[in-house]
VOPAGU-2260 file (C-alpha; in pm, 1 decimal, decimal comma):
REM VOPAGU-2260
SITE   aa  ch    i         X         Y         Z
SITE  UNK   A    0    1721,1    2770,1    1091,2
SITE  UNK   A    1    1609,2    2838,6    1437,2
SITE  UNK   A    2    1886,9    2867,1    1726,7
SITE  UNK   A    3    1873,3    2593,3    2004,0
SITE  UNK   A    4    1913,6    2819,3    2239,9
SITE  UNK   A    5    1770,0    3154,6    2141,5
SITE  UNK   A    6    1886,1    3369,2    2403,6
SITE  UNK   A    7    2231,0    3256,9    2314,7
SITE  UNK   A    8    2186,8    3380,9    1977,0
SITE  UNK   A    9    2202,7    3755,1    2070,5
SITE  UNK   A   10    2548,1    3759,2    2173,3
SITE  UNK   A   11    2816,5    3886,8    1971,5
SITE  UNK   A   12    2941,1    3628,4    1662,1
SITE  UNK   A   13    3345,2    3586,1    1691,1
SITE  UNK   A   14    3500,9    3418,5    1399,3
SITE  UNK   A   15    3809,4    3362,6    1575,7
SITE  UNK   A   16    3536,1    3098,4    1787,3
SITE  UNK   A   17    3414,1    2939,2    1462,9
SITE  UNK   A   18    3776,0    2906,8    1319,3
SITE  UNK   A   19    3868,1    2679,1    1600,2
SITE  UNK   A   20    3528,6    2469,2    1596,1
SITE  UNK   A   21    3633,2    2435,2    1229,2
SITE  UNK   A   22    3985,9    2310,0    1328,1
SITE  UNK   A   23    3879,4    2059,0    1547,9
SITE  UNK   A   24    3615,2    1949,1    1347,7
SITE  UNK   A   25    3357,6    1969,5    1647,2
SITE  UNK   A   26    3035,0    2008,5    1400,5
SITE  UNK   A   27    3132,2    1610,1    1310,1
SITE  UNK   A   28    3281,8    1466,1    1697,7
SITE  UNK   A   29    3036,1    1662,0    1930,2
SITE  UNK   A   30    3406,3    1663,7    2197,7
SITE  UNK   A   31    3226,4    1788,5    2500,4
SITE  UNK   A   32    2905,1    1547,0    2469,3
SITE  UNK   A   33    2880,2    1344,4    2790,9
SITE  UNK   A   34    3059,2    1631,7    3031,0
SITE  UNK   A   35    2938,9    1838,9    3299,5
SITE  UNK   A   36    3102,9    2158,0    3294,3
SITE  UNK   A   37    3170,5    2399,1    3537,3
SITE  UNK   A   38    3253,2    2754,0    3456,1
SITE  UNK   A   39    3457,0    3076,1    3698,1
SITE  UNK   A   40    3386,3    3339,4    3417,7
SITE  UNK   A   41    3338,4    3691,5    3400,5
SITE  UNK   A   42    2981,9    3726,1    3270,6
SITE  UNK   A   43    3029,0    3965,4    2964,6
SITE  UNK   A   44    2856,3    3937,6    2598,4
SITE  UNK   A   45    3232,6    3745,1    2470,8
SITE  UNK   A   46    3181,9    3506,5    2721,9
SITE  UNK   A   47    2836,2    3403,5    2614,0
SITE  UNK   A   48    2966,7    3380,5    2303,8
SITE  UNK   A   49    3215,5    3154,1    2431,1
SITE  UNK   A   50    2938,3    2903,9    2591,8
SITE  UNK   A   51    2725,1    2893,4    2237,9
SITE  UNK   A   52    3054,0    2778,2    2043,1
SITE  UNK   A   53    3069,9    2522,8    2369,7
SITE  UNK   A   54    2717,8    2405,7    2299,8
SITE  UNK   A   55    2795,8    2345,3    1913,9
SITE  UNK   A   56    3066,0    2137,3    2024,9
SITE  UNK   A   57    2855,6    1910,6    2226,5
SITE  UNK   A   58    2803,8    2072,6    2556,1
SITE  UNK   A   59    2451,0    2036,0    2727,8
SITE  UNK   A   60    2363,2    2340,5    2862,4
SITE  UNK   A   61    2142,3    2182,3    3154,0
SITE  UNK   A   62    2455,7    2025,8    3279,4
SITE  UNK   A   63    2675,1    2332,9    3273,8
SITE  UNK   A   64    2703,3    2568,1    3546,7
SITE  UNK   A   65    2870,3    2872,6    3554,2
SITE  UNK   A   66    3004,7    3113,0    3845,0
SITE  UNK   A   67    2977,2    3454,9    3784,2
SITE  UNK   A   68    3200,0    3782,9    3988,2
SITE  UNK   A   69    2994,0    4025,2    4082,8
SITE  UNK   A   70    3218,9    4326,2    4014,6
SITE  UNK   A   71    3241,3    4236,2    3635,9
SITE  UNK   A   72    2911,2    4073,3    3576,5
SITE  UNK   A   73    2691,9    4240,7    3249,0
SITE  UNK   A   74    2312,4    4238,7    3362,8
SITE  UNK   A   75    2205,5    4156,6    3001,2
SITE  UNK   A   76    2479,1    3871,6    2949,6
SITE  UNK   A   77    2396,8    3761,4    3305,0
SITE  UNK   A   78    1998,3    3703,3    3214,3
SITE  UNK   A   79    2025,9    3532,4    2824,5
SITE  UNK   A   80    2308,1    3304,0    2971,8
SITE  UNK   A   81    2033,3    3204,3    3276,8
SITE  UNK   A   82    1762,6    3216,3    2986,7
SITE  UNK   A   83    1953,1    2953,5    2797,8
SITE  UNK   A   84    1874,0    2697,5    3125,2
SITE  UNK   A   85    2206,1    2745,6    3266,3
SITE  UNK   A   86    2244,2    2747,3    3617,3
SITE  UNK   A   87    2475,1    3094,6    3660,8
SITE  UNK   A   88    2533,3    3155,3    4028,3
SITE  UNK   A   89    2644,2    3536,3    4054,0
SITE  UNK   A   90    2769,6    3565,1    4393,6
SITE  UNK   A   91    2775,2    3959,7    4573,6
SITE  UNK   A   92    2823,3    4076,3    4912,8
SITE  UNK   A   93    2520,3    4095,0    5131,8
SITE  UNK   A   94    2525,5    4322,6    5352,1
SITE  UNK   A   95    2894,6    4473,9    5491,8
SITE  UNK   A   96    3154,8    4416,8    5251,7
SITE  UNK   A   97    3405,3    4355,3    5509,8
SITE  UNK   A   98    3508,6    4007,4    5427,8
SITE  UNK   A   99    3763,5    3930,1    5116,9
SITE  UNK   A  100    3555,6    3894,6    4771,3
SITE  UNK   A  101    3729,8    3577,0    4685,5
SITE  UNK   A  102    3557,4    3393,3    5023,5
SITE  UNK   A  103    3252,8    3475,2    4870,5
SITE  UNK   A  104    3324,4    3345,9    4513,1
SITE  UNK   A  105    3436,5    3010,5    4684,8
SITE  UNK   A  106    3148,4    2947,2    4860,8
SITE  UNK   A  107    2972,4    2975,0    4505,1
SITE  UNK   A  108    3204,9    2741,6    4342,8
SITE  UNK   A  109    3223,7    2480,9    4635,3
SITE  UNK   A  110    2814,7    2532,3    4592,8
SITE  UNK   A  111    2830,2    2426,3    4188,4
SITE  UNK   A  112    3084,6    2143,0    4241,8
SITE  UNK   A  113    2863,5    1997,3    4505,4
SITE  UNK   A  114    2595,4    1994,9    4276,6
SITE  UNK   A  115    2787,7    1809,8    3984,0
SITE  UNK   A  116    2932,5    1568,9    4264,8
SITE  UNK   A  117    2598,1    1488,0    4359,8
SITE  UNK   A  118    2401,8    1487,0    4099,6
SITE  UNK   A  119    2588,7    1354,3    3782,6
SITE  UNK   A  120    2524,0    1024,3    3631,7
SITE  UNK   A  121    2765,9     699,8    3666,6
SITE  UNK   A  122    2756,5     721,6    3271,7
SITE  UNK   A  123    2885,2    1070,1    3209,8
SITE  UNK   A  124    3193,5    1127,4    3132,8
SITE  UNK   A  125    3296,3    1363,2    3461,1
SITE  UNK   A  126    3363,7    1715,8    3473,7
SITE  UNK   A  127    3535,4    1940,3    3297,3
SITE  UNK   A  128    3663,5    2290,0    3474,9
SITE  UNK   A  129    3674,4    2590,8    3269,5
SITE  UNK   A  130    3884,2    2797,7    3559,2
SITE  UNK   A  131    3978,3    3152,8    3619,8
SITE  UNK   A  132    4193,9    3235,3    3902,4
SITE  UNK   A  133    4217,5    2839,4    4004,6
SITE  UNK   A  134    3950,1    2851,0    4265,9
SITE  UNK   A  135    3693,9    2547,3    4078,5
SITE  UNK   A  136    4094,6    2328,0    4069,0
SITE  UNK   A  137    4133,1    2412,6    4438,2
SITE  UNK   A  138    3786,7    2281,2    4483,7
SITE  UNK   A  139    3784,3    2002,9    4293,1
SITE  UNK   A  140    4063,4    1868,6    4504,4
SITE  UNK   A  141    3881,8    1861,6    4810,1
SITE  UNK   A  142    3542,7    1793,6    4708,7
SITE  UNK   A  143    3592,2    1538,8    4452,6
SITE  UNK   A  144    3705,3    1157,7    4512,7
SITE  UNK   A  145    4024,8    1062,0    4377,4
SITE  UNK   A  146    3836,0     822,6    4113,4
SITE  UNK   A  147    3597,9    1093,9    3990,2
SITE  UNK   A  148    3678,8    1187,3    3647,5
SITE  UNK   A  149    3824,4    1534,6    3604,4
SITE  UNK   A  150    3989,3    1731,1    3301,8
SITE  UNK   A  151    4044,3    2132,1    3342,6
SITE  UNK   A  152    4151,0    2421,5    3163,4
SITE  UNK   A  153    4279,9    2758,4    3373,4
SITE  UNK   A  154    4350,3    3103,6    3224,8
SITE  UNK   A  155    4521,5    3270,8    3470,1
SITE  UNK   A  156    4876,9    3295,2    3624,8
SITE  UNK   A  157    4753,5    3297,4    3920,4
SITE  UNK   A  158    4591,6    3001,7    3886,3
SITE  UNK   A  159    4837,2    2816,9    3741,5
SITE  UNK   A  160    5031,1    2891,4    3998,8
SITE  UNK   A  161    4768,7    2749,1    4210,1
SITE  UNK   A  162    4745,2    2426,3    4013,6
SITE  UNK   A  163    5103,8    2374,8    3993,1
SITE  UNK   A  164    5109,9    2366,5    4417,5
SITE  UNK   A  165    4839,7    2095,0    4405,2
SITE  UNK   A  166    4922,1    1713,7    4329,4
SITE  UNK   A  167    4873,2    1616,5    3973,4
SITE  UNK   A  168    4557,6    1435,3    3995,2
SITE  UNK   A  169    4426,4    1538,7    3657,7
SITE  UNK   A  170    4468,2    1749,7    3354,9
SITE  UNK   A  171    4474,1    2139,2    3372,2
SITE  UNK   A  172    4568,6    2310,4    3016,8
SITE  UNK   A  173    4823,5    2583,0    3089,2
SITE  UNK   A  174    4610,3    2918,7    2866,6
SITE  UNK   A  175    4742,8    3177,9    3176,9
SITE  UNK   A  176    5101,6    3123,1    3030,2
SITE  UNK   A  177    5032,9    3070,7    2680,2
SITE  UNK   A  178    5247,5    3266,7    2453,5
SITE  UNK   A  179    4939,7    3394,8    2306,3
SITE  UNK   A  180    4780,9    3525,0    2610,3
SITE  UNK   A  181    5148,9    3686,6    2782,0
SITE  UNK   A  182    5241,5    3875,9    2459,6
SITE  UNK   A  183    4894,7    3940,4    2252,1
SITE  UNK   A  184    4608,0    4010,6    2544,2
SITE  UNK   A  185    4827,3    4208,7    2774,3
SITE  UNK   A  186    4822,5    4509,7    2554,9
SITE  UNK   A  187    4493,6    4460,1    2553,6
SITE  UNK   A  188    4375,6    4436,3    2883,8
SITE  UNK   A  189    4634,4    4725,0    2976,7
SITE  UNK   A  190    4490,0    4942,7    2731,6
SITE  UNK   A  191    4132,7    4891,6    2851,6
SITE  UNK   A  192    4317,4    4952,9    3260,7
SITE  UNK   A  193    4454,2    5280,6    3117,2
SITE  UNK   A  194    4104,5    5381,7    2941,4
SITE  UNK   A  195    3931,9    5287,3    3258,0
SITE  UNK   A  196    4145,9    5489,1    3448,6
SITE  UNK   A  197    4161,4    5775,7    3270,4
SITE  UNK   A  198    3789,4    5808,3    3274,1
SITE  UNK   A  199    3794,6    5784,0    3647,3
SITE  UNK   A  200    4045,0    6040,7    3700,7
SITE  UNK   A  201    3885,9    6257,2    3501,5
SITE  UNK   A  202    3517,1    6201,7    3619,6
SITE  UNK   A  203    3663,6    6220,8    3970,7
SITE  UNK   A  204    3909,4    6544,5    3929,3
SITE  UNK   A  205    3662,8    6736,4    4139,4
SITE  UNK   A  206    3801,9    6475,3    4412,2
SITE  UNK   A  207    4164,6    6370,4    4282,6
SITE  UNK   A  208    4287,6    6692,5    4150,0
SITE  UNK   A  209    4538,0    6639,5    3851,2
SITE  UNK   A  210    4751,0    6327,7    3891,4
SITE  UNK   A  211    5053,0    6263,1    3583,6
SITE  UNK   A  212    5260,1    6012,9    3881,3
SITE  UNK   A  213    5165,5    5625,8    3884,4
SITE  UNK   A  214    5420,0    5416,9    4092,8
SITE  UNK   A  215    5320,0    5091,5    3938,3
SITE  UNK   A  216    5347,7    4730,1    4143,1
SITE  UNK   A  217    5388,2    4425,9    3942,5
SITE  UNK   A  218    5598,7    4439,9    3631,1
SITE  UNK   A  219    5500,5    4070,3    3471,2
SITE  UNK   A  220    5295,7    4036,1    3166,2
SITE  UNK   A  221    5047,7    4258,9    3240,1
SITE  UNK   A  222    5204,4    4529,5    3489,4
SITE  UNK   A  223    5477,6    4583,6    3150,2
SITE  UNK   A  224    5185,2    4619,9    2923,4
SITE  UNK   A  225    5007,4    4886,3    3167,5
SITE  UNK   A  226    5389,9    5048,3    3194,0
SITE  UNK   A  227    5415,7    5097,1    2821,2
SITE  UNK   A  228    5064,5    5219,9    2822,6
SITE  UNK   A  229    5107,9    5430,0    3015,1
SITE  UNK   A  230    5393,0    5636,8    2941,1
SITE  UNK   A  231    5285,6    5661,9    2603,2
SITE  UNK   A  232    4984,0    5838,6    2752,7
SITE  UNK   A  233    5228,6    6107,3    2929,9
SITE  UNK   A  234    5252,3    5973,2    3276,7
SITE  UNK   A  235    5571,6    5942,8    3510,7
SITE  UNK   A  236    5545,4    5597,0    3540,6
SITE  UNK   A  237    5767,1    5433,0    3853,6
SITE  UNK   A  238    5764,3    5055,7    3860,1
SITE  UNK   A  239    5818,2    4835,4    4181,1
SITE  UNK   A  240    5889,6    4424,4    4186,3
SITE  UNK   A  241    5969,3    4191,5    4452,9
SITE  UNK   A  242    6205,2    4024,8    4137,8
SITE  UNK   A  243    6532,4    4194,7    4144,2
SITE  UNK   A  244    6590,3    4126,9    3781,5
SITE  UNK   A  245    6239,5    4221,0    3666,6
SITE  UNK   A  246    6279,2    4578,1    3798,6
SITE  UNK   A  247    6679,3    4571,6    3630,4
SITE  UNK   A  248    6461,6    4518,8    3321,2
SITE  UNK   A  249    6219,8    4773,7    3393,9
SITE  UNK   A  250    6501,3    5020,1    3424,9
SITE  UNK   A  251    6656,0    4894,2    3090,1
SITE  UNK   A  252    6354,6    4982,4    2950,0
SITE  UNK   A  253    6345,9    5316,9    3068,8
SITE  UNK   A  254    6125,9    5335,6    3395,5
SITE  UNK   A  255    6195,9    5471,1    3700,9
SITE  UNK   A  256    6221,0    5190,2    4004,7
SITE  UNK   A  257    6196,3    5132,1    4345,5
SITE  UNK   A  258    6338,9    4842,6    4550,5
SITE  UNK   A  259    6094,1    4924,6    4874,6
SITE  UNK   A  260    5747,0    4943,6    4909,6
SITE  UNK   A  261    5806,8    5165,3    5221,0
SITE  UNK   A  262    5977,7    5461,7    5092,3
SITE  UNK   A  263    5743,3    5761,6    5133,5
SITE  UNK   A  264    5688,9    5862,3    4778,1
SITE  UNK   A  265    5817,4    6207,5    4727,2
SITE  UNK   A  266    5479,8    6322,0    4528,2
SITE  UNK   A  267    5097,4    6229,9    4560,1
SITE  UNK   A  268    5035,5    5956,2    4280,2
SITE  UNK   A  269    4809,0    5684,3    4164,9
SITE  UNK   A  270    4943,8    5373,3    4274,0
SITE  UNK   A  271    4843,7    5124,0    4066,2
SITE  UNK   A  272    4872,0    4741,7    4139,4
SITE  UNK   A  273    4888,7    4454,1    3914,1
SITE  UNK   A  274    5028,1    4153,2    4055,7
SITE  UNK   A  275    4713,5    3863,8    4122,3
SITE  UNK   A  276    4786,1    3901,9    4499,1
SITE  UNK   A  277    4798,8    4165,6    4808,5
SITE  UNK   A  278    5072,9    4369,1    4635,2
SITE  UNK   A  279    5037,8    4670,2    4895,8
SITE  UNK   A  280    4871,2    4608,2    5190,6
SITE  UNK   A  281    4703,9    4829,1    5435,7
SITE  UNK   A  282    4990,9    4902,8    5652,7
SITE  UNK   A  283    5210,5    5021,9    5402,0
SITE  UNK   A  284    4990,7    5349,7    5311,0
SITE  UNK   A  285    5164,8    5557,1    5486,8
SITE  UNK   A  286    5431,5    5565,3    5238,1
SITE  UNK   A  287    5186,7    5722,9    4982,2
SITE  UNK   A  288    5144,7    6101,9    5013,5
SITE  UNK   A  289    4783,1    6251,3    5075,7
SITE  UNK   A  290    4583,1    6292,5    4772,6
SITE  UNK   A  291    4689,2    5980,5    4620,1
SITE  UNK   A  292    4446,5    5726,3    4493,5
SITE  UNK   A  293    4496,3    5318,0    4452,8
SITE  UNK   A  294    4381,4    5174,3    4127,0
SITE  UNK   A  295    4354,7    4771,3    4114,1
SITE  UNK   A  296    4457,1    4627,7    3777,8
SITE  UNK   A  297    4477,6    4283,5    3911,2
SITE  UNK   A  298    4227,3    4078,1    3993,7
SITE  UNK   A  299    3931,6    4071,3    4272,3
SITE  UNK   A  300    3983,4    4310,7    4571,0
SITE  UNK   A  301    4324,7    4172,3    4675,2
SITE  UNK   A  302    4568,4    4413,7    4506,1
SITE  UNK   A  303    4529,2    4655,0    4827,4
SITE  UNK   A  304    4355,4    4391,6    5078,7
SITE  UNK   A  305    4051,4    4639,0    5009,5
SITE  UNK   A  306    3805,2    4501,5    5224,9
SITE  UNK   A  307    4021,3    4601,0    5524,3
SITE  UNK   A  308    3981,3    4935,9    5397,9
SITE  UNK   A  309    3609,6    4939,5    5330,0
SITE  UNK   A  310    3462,3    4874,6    5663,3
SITE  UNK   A  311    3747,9    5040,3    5874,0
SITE  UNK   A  312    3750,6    5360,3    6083,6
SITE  UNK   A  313    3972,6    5503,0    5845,0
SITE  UNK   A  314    3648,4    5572,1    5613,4
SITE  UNK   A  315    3575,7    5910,1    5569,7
SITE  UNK   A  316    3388,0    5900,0    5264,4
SITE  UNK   A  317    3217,1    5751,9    5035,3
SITE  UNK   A  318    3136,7    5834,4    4613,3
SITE  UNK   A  319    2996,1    5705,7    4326,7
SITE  UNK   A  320    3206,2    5647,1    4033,4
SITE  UNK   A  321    3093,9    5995,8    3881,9
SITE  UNK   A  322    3264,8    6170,2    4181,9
SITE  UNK   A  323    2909,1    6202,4    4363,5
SITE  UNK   A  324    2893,2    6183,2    4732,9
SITE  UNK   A  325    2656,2    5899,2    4860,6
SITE  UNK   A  326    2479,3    5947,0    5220,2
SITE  UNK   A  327    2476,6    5558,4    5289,8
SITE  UNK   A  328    2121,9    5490,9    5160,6
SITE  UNK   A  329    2269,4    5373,1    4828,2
SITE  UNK   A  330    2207,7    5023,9    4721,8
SITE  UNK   A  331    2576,6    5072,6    4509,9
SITE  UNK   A  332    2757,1    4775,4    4582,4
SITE  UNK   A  333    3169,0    4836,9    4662,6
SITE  UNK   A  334    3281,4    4797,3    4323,9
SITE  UNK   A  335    3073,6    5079,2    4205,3
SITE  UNK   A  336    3219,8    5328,7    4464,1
SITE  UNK   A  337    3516,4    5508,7    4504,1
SITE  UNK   A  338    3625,1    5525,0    4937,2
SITE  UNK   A  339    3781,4    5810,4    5065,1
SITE  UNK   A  340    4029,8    5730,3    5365,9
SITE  UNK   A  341    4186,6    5961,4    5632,1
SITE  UNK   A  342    4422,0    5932,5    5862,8
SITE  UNK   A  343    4609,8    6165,2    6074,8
SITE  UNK   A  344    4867,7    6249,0    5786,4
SITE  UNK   A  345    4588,2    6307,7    5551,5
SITE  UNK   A  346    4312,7    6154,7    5277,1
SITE  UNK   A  347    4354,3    5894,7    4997,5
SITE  UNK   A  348    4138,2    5734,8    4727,4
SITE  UNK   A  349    4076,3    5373,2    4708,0
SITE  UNK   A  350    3912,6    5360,9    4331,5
SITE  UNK   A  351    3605,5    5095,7    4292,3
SITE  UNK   A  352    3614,0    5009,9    4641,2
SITE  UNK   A  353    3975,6    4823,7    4576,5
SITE  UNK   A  354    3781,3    4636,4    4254,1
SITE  UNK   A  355    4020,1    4612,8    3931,5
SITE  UNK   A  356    3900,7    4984,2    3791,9
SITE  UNK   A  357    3808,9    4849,1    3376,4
SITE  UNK   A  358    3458,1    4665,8    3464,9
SITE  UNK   A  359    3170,4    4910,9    3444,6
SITE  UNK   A  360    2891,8    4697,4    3382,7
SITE  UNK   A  361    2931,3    4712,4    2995,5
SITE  UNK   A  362    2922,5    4468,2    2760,6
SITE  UNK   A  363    3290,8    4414,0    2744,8
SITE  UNK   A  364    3570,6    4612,3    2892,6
SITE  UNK   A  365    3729,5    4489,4    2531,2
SITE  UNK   A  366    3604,2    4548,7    2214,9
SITE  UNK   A  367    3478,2    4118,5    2128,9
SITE  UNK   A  368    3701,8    4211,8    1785,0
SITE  UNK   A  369    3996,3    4182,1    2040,6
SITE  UNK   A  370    3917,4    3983,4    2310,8
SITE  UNK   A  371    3795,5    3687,3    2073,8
SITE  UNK   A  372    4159,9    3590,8    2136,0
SITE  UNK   A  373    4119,3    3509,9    2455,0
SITE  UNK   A  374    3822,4    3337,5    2373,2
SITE  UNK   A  375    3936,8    3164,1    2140,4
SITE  UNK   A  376    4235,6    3002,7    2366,2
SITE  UNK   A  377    4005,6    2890,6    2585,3
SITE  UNK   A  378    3788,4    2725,0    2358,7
SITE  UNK   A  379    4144,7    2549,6    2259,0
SITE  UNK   A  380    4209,4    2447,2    2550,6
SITE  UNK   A  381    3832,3    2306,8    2643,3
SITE  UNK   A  382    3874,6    2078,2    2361,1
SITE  UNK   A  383    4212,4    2002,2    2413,3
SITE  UNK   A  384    4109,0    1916,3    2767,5
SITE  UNK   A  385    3819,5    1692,0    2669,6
SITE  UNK   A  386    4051,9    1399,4    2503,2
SITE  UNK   A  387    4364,6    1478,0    2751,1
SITE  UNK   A  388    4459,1    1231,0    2991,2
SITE  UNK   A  389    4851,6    1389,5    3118,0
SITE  UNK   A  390    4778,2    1499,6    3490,2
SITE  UNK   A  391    4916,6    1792,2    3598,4
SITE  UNK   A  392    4994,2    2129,8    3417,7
SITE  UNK   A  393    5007,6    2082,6    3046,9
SITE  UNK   A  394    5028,2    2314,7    2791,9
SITE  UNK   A  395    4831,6    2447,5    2471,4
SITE  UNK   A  396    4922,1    2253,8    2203,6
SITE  UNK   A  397    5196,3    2463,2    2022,9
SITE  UNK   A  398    5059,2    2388,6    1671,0
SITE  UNK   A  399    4737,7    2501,0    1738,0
SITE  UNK   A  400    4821,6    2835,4    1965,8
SITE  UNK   A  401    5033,3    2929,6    1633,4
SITE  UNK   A  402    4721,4    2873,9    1394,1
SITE  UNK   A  403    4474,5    3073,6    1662,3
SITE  UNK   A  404    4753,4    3327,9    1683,1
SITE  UNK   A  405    4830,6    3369,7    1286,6
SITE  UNK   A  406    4432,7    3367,3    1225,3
SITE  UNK   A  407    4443,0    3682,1    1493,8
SITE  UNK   A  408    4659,6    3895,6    1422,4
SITE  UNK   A  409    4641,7    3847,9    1039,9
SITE  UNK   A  410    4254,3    3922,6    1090,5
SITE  UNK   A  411    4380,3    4256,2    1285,3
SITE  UNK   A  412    4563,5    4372,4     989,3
SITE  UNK   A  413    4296,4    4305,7     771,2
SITE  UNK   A  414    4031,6    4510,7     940,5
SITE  UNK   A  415    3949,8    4868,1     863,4
């Protein structure tokens, strides 16, 4: 049988994706027919997986849009997804990179909401929001009228946190704090941070030297995952939060912590950051010894405020992520460099020009066997969010986060 959308067909197959379509029957209801959809995705092979098990359930493809981020985008996902007759904006800095990524990525999304606003049909059934980092909710707020129809689904922290500081107009399904996501993908996303950074360190030693000491910022889901990671790698791992009683459980746990940002740290380290905000901004680098490098394991380029760093006097340097010296003439954009700051105490590194350090323009940064989860959840929600009418935060249904989460990891044990 020949695939709809034949460009969609390449991407990977995750049966995690076809267990859900089978749970919710979609083959049979068609729960997204009628919706324009509006994506914030990273554009890897998983996620184009994700939008073919969207199109079996009913999603038309020439109503969808999705909004890409530069720093994580695959070339090869980005084209079949664009082949398909989606409209995938894939916004990147032109010229300087002096101004924060996310500015960028929100002129992008305000650009695909106005399109939906003004072009969908007094018959459809509205929008649906498939969000990461709550930038298309933020958006939606202020671009849509009160009486336009709006369901959403949002698979960050941060951007629940976003959603919960907006008025409860309409439905947004709670993945970021899923059970599922907080205690299954975090050991998988820190595990691809650690891989990621280990490569760079040792591409880079030329540059960085030898470095065992990470003083670690952010000790939620994630930030605990990377921690464990980690040390079981062989790294002196010290661990700062703003939460009093997250760093008492960090030192229950065995880590080393620190209750100020500002205390010079006694040895040159990586300082890793992992917190969905500016965790360390620029005037605090003093406190880091010369030779140190930061390593983003958040999101965007706000861990460190990087683009303060990238355009600034402070600039010494600049390599690609080999360890190469560039001469300026290089058409590698900031996320594919590493910067190389001085100041009158010394140099520092800022890895991937402050960009979270495990894209690299691969398919995946997880293997699709793993990050199907995620996938998955999202899917859940989607079609969760399609017959939902609670506003406000809601979460995954608990019934069937247990059967996605049971299908997982018994599908983990299973394999070879």
């Amino acid at each position: 049988m020949t695939h709809p959308y034949p460009s969609l067909a390449k991407f990977p197959r995750l049966p995690l994706l076809e267990h859900v379509e089978k749970i919710f029957d979609v083959r049979t209801s068609q729960p997204l027919a009628g919706f324009s959809i509006v994506c914030v995705q990273h554009l890897l092979a998983s996620t184009g997986a994700l939008i073919r098990s969207l199109s079996r359930c009913g999603a038309d493809l020439s109503r969808m849009q999705i909004v890409g981020k530069g720093y994580s985008t695959n070339e090869a996902a980005l084209r079949m997804l664009r082949d398909s007759g989606i409209r995938v904006l894939n916004p990147a800095f032109r010229g300087s990179a002096d101004r924060p990524y996310d500015t960028i990525l929100a002129e992008a999304v305000q650009s695909a909401l106005t399109h939906v606003r003004d072009t969908s049909q007094t018959t459809a059934r509205g929008v649906l929001l498939l969000d990461d980092g709550g930038h298309a909710l933020t958006h939606a707020h202020k671009l849509f009228p009160p009486e336009f129809p709006v369901v959403a689904v949002e698979q960050t922290t941060r951007g629940i946190r976003a959603a919960n500081a907006l008025p409860p107009r309409f439905p947004v399904v709670n993945i970021g704090r899923s059970r599922a996501k907080l205690h299954l993908e975090a050991p998988l996303i820190a595990a691809s941070m650690v891989h990621h950074l280990q490569q760079l360190l040792a591409s880079g030693r030329d540059l960085f030297g030898d470095l065992n000491e990470v003083f670690l910022i952010g000790y939620g889901a994630v930030g605990r995952a990377v921690a464990l990671r980690l040390r079981a790698e062989g790294y002196d791992v010290t661990i700062f939060d703003k939460a009093v009683e997250t760093r008492r459980t960090a030192a229950a746990e065995g880590f080393l912590t620190s209750d100020d940002l500002r205390t010079r740290l006694a040895r040159r380290c990586v300082t890793a950051a992992s917190t969905g905000g500016v965790s360390f901004p620029a005037d605090l680098h003093g406190a880091l010894q010369p030779g140190s490098v930061l390593a983003n394991m958040g999101s965007s380029d706000l861990e460190f405020a990087a683009w303060e760093l990238r355009q600034g006097e402070s600039v010494a340097g600049v390599y690609d992520t080999q360890g190469r010296e560039l001469t300026g003439d290089e058409p590698n954009p900031p996320w594919d460099r590493h910067y190389l700051l001085a100041d009158e105490q010394g140099c520092r590194y800022l890895l991937k020009g402050g960009f979270p350090i495990d894209f690299d323009g691969g398919p995946d940064p997880i293997p699709p066997s793993a990050i199907q989860l995620t996938r998955a959840l999202l899917l859940a929600g989607v079609l969760q969010a399609s017959d939902e009418t609670r506003p406000g935060v809601v979460p995954l249904d608990e019934c069937i986060e247990q059967l996605i989460m049971t299908a997982y990891t018994r599908g983990v044990a299973e394999s070879p």
